[in-house]
PDB file with one MODEL, atoms N, CA, C and O in Angstrom:
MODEL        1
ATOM      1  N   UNK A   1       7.236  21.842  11.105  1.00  0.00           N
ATOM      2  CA  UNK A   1       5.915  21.757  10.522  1.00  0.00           C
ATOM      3  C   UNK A   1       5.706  20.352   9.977  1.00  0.00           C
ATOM      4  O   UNK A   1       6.568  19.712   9.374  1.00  0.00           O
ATOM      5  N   UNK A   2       4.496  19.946  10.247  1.00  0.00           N
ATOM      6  CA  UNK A   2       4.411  18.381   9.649  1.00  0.00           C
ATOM      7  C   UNK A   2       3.979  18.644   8.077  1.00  0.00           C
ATOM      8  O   UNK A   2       3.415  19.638   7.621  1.00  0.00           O
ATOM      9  N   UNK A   3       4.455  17.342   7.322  1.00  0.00           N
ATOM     10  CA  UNK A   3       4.316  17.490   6.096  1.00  0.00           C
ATOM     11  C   UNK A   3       2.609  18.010   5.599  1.00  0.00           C
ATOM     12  O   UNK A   3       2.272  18.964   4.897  1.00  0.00           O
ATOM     13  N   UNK A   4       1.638  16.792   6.392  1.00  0.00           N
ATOM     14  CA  UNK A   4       0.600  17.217   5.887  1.00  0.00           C
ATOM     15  C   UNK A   4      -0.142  18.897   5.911  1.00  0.00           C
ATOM     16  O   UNK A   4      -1.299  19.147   5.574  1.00  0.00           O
ATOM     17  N   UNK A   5       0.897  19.911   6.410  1.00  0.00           N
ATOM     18  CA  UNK A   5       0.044  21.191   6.861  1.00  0.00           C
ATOM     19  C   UNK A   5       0.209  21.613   5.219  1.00  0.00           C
ATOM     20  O   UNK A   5      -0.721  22.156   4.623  1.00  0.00           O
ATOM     21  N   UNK A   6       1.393  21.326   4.622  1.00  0.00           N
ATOM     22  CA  UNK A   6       1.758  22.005   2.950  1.00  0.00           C
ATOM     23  C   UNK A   6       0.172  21.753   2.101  1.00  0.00           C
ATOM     24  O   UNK A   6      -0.216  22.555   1.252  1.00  0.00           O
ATOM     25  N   UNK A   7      -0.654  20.475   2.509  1.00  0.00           N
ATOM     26  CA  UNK A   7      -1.431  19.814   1.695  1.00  0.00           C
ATOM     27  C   UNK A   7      -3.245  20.338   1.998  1.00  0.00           C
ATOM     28  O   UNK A   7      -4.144  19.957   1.249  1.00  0.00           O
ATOM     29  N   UNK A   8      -3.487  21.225   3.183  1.00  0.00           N
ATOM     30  CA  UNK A   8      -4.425  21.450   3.912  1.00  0.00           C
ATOM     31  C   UNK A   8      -5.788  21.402   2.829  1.00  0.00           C
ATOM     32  O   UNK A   8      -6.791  20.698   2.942  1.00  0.00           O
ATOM     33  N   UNK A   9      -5.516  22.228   1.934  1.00  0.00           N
ATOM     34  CA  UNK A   9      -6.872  22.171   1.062  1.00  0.00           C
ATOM     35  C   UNK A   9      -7.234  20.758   0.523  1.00  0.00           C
ATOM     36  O   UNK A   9      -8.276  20.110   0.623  1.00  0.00           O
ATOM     37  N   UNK A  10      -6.319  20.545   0.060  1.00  0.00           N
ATOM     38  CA  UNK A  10      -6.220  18.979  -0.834  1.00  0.00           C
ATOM     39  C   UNK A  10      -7.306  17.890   0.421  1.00  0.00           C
ATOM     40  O   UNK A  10      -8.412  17.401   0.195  1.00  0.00           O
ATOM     41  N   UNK A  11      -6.445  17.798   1.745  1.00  0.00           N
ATOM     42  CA  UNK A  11      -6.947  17.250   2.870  1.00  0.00           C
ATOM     43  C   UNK A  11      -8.461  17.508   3.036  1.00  0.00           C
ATOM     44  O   UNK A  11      -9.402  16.748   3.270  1.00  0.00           O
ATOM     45  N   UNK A  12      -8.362  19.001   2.812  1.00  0.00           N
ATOM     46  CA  UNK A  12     -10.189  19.071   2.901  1.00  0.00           C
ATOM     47  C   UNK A  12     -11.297  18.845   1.831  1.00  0.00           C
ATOM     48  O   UNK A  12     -12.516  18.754   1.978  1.00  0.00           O
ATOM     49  N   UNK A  13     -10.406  18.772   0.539  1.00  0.00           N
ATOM     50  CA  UNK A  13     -11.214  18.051  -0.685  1.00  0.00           C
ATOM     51  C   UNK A  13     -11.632  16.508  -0.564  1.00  0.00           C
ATOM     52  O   UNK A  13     -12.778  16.117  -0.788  1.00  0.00           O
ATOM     53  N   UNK A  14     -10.767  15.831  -0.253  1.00  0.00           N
ATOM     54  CA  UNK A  14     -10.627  14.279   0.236  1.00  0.00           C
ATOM     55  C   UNK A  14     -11.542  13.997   1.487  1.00  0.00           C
ATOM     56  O   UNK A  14     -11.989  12.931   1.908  1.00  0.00           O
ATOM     57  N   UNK A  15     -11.723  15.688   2.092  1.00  0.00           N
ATOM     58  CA  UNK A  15     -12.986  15.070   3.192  1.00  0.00           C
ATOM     59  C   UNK A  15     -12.679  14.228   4.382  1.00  0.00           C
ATOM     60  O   UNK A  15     -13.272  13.460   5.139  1.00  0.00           O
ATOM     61  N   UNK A  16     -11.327  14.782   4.182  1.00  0.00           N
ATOM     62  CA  UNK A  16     -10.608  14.406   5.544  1.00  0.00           C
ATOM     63  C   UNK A  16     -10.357  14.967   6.756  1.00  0.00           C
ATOM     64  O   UNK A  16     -10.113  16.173   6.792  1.00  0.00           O
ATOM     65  N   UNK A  17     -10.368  14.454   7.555  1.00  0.00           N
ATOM     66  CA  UNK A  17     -10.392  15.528   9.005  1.00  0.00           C
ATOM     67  C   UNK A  17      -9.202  14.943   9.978  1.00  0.00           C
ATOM     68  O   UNK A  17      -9.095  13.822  10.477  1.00  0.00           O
ATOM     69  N   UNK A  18      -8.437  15.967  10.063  1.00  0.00           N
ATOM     70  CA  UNK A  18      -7.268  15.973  10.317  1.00  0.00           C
ATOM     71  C   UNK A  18      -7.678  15.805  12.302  1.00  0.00           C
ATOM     72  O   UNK A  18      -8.499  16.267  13.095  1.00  0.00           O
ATOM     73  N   UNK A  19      -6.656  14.980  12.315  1.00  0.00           N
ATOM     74  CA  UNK A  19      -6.567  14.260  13.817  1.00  0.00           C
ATOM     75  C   UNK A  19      -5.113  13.836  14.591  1.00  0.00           C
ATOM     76  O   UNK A  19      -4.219  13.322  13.919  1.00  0.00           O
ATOM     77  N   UNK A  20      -4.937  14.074  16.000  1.00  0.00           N
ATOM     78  CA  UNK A  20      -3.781  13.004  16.409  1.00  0.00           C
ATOM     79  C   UNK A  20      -3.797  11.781  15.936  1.00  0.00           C
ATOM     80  O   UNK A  20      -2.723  11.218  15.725  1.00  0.00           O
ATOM     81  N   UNK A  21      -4.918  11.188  15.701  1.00  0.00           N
ATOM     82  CA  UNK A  21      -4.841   9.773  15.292  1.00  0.00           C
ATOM     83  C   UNK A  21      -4.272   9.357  13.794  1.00  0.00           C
ATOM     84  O   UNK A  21      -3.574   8.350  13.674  1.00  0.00           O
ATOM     85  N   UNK A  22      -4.619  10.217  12.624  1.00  0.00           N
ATOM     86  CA  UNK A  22      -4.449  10.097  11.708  1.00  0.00           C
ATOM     87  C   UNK A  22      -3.236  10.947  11.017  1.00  0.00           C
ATOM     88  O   UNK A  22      -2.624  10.637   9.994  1.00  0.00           O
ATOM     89  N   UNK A  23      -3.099  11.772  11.607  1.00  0.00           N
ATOM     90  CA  UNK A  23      -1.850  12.618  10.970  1.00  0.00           C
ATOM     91  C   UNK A  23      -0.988  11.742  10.503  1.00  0.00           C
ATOM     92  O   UNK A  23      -1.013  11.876   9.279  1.00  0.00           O
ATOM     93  N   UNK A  24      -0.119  10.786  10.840  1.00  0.00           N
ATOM     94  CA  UNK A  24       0.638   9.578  10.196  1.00  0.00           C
ATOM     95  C   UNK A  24       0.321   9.012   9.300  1.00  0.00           C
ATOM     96  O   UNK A  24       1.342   8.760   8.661  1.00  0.00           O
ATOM     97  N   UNK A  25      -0.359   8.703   8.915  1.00  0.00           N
ATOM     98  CA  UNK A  25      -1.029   8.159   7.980  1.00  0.00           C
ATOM     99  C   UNK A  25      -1.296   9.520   6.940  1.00  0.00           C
ATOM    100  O   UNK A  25      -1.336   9.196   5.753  1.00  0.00           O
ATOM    101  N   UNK A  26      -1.438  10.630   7.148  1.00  0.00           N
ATOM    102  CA  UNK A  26      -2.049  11.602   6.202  1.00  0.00           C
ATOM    103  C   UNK A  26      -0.419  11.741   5.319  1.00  0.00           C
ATOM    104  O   UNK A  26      -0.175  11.819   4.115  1.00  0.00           O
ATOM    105  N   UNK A  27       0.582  11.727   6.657  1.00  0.00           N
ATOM    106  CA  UNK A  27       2.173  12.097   5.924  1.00  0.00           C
ATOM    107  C   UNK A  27       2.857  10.949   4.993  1.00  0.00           C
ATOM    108  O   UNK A  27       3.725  11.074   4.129  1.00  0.00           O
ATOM    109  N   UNK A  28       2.102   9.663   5.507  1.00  0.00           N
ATOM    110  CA  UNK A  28       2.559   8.544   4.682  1.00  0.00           C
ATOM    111  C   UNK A  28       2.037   8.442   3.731  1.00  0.00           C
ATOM    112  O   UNK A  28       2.751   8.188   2.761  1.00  0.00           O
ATOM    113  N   UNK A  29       0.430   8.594   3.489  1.00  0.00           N
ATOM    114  CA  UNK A  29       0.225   9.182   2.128  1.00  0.00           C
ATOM    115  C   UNK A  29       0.369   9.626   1.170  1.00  0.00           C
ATOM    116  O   UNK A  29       0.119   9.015   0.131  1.00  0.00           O
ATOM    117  N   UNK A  30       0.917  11.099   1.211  1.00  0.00           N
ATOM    118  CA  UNK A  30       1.658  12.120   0.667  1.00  0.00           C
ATOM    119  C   UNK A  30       3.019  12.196   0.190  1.00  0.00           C
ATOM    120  O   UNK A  30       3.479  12.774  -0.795  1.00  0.00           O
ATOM    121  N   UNK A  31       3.712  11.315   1.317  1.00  0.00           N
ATOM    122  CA  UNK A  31       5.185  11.475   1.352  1.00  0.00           C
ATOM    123  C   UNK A  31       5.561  10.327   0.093  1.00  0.00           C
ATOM    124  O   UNK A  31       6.557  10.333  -0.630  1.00  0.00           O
ATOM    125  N   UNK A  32       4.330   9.280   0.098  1.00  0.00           N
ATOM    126  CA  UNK A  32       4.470   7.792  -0.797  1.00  0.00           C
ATOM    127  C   UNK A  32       4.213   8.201  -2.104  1.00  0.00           C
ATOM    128  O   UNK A  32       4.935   7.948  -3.068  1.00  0.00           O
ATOM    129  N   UNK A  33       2.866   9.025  -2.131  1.00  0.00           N
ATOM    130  CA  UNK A  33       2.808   9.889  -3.509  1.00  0.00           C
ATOM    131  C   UNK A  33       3.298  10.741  -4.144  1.00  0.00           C
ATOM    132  O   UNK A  33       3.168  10.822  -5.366  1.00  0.00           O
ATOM    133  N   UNK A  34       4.278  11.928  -3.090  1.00  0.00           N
ATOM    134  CA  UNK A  34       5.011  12.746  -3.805  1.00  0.00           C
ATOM    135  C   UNK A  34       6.265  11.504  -4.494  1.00  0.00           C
ATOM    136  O   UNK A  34       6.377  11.349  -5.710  1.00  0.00           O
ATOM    137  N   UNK A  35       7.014  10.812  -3.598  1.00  0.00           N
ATOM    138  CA  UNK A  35       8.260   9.744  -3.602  1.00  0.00           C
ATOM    139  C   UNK A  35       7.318   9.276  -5.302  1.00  0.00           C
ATOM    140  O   UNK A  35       7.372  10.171  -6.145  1.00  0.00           O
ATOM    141  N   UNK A  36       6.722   8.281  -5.622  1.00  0.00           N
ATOM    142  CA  UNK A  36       5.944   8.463  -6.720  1.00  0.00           C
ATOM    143  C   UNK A  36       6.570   9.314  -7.859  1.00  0.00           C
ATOM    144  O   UNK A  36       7.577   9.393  -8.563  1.00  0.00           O
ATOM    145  N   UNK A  37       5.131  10.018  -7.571  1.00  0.00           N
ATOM    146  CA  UNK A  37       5.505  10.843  -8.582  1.00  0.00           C
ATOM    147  C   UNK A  37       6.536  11.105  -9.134  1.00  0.00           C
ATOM    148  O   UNK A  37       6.781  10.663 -10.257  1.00  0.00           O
ATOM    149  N   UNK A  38       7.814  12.299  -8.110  1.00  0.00           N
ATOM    150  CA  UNK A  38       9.208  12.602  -8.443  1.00  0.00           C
ATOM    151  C   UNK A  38       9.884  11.245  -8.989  1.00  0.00           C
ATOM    152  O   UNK A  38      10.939  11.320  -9.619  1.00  0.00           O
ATOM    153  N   UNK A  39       9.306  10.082  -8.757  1.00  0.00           N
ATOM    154  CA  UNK A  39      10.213   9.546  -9.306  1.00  0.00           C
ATOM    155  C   UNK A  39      10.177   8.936 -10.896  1.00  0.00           C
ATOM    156  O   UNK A  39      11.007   8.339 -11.582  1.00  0.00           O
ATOM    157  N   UNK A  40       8.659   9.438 -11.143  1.00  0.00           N
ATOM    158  CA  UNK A  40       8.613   9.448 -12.623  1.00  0.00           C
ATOM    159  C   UNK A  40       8.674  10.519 -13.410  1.00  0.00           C
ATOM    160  O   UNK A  40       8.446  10.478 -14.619  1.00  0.00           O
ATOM    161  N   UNK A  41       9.133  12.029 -12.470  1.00  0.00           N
ATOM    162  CA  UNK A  41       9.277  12.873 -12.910  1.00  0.00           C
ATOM    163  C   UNK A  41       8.473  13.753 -13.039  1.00  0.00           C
ATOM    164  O   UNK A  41       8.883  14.717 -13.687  1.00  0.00           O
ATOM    165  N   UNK A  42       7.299  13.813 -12.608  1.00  0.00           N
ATOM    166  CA  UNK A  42       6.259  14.023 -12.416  1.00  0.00           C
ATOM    167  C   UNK A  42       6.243  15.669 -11.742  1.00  0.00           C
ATOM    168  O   UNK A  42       5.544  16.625 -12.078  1.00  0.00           O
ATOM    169  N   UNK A  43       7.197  15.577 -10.776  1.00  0.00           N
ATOM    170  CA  UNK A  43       6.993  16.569  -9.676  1.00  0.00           C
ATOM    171  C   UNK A  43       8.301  16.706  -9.008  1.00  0.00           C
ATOM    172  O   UNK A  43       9.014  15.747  -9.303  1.00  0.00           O
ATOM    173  N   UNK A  44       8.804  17.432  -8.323  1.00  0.00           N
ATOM    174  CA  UNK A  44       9.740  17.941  -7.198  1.00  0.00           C
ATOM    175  C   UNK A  44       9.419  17.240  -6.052  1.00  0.00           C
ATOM    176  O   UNK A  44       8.347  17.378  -5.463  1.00  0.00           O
ATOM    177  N   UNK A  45      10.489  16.339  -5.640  1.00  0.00           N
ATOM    178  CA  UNK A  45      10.478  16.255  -4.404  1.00  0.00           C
ATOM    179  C   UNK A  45      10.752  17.107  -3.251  1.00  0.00           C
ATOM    180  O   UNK A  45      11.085  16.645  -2.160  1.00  0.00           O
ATOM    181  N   UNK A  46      10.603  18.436  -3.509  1.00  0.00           N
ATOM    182  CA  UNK A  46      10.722  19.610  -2.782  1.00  0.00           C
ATOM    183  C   UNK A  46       9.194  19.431  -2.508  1.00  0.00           C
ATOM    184  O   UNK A  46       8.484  19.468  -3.513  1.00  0.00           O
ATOM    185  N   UNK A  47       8.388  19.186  -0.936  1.00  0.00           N
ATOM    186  CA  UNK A  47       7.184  19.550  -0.390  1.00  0.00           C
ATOM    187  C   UNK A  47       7.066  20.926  -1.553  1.00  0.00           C
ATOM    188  O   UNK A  47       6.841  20.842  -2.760  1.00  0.00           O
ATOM    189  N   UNK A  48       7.214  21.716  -1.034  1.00  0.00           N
ATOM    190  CA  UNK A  48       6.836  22.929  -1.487  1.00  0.00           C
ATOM    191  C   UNK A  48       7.016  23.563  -3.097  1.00  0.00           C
ATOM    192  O   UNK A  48       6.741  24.743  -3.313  1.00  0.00           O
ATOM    193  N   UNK A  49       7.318  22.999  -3.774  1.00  0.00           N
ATOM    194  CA  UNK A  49       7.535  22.743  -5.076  1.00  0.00           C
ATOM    195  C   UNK A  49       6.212  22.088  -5.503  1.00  0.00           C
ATOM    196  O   UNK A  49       5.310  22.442  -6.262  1.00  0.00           O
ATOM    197  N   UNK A  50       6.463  20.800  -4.597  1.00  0.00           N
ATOM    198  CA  UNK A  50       5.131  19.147  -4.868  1.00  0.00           C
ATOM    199  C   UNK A  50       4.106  19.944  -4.901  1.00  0.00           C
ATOM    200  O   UNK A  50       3.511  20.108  -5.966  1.00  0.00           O
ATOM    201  N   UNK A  51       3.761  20.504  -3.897  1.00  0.00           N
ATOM    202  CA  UNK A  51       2.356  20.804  -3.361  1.00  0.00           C
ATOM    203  C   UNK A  51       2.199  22.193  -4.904  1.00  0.00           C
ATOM    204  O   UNK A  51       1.389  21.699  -5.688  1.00  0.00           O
ATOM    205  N   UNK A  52       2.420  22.826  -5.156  1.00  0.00           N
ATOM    206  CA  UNK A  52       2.176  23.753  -6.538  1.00  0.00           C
ATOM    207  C   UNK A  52       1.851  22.905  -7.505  1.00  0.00           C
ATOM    208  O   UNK A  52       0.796  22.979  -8.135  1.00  0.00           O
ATOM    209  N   UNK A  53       2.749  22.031  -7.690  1.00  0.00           N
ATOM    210  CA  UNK A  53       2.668  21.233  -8.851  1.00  0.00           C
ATOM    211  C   UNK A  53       1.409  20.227  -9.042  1.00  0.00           C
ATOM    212  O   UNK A  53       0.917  19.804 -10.088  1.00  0.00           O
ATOM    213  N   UNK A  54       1.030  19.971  -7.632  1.00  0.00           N
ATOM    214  CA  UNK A  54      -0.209  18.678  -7.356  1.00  0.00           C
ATOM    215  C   UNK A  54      -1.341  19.388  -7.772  1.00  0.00           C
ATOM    216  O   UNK A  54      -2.301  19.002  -8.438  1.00  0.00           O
ATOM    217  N   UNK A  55      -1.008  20.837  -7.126  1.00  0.00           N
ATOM    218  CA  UNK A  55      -2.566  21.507  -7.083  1.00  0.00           C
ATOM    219  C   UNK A  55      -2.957  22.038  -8.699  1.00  0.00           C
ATOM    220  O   UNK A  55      -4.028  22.111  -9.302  1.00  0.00           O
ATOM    221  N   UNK A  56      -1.539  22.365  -9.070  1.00  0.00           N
ATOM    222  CA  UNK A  56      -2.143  23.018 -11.181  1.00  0.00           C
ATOM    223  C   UNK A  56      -2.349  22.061 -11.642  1.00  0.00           C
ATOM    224  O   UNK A  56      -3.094  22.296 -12.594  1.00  0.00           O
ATOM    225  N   UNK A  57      -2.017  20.335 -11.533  1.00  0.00           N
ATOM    226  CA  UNK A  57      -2.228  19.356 -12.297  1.00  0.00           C
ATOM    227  C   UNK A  57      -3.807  18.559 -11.792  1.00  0.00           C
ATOM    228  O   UNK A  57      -4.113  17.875 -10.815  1.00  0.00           O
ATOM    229  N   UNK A  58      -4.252  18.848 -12.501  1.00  0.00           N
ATOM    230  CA  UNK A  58      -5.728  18.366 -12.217  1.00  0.00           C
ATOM    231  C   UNK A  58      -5.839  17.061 -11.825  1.00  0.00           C
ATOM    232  O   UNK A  58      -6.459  16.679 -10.832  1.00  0.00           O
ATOM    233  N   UNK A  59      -5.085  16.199 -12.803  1.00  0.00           N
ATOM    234  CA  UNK A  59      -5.178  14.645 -12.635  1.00  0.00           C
ATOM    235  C   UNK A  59      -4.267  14.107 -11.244  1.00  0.00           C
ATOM    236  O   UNK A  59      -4.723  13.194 -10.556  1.00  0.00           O
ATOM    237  N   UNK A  60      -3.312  14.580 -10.998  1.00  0.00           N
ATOM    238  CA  UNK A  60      -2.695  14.600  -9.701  1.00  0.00           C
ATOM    239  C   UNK A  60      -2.907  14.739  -8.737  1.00  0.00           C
ATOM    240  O   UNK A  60      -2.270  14.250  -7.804  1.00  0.00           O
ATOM    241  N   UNK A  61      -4.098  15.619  -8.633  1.00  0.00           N
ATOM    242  CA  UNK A  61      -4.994  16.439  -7.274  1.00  0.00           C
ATOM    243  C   UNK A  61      -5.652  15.349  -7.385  1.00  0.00           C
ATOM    244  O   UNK A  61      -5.606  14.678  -6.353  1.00  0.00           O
ATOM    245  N   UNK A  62      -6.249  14.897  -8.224  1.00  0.00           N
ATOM    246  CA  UNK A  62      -7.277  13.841  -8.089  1.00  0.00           C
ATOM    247  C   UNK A  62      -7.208  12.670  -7.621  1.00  0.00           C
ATOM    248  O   UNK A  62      -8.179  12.033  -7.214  1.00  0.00           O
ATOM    249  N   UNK A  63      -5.870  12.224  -7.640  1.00  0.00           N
ATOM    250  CA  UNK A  63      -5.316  10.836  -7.535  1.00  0.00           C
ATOM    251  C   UNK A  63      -4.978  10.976  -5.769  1.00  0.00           C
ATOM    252  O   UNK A  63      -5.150  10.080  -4.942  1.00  0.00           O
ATOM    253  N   UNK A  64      -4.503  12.245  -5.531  1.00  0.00           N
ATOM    254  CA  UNK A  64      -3.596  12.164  -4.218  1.00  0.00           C
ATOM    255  C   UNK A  64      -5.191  12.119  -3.782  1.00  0.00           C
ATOM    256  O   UNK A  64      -5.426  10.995  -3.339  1.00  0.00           O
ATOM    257  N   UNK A  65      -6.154  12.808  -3.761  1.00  0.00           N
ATOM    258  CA  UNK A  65      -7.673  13.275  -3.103  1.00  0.00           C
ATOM    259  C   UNK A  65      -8.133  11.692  -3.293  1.00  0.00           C
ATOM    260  O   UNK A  65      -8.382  11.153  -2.214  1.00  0.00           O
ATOM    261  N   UNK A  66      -8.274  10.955  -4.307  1.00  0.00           N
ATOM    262  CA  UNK A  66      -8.315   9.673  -3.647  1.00  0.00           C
ATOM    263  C   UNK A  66      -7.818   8.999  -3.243  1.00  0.00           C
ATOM    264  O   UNK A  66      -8.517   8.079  -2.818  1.00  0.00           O
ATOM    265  N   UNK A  67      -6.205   8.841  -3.012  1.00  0.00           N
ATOM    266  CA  UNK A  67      -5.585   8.110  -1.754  1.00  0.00           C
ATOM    267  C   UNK A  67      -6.156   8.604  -0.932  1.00  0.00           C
ATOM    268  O   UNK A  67      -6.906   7.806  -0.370  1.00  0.00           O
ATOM    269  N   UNK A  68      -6.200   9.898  -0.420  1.00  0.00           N
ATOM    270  CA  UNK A  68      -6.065  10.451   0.885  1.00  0.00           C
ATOM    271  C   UNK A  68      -8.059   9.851   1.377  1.00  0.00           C
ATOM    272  O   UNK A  68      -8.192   9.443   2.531  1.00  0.00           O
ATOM    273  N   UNK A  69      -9.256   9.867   0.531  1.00  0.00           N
ATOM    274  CA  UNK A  69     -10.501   9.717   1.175  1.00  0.00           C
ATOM    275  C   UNK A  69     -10.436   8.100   1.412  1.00  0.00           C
ATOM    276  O   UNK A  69     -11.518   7.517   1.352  1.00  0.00           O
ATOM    277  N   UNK A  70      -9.042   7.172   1.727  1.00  0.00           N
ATOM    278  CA  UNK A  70      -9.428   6.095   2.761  1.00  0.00           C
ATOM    279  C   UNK A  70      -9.031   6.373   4.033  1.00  0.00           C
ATOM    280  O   UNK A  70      -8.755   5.417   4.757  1.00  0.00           O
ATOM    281  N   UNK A  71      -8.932   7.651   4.523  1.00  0.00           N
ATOM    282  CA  UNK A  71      -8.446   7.853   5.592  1.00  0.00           C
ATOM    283  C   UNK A  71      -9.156   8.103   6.816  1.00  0.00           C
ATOM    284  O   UNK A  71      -9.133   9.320   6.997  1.00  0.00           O
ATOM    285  N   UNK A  72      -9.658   7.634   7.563  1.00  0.00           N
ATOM    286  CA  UNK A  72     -10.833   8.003   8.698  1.00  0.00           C
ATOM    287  C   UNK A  72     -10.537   9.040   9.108  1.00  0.00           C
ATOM    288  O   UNK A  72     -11.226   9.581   9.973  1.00  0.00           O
TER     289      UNK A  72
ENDMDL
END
């Protein structure tokens, strides 16, 4: 499973539309922001941990939802 499928809602808040072209970029995103985060402690670098944790933290959702809306 690619990373970005854990993130699908988030992806569609950001108003992003998931593509062959962009999927790389959606995982480098994510993967740069979870790496981030966990490393200030923030979050689990467990995907599936991350993704719970992104979505109850309001300010987190917000931050990843604007990385993710430079994404064509």
């Amino acid at each position: 499973m690619a990373c970005w499928k854990w993130f699908n809602n988030i992806i569609k808040e950001a108003g992003v539309e998931v593509k062959d072209q962009n999927k790389g970029k959606i995982d480098e995103v994510i993967h740069k922001y979870i790496s981030e985060q966990a490393s200030y402690g923030r979050c689990s670098p467990q995907w599936s941990k991350a993704r719970k944790q992104i979505q109850a933290n309001e300010n987190m959702k917000k931050e990843l939802i604007e990385r993710l809306k430079g994404i064509a």
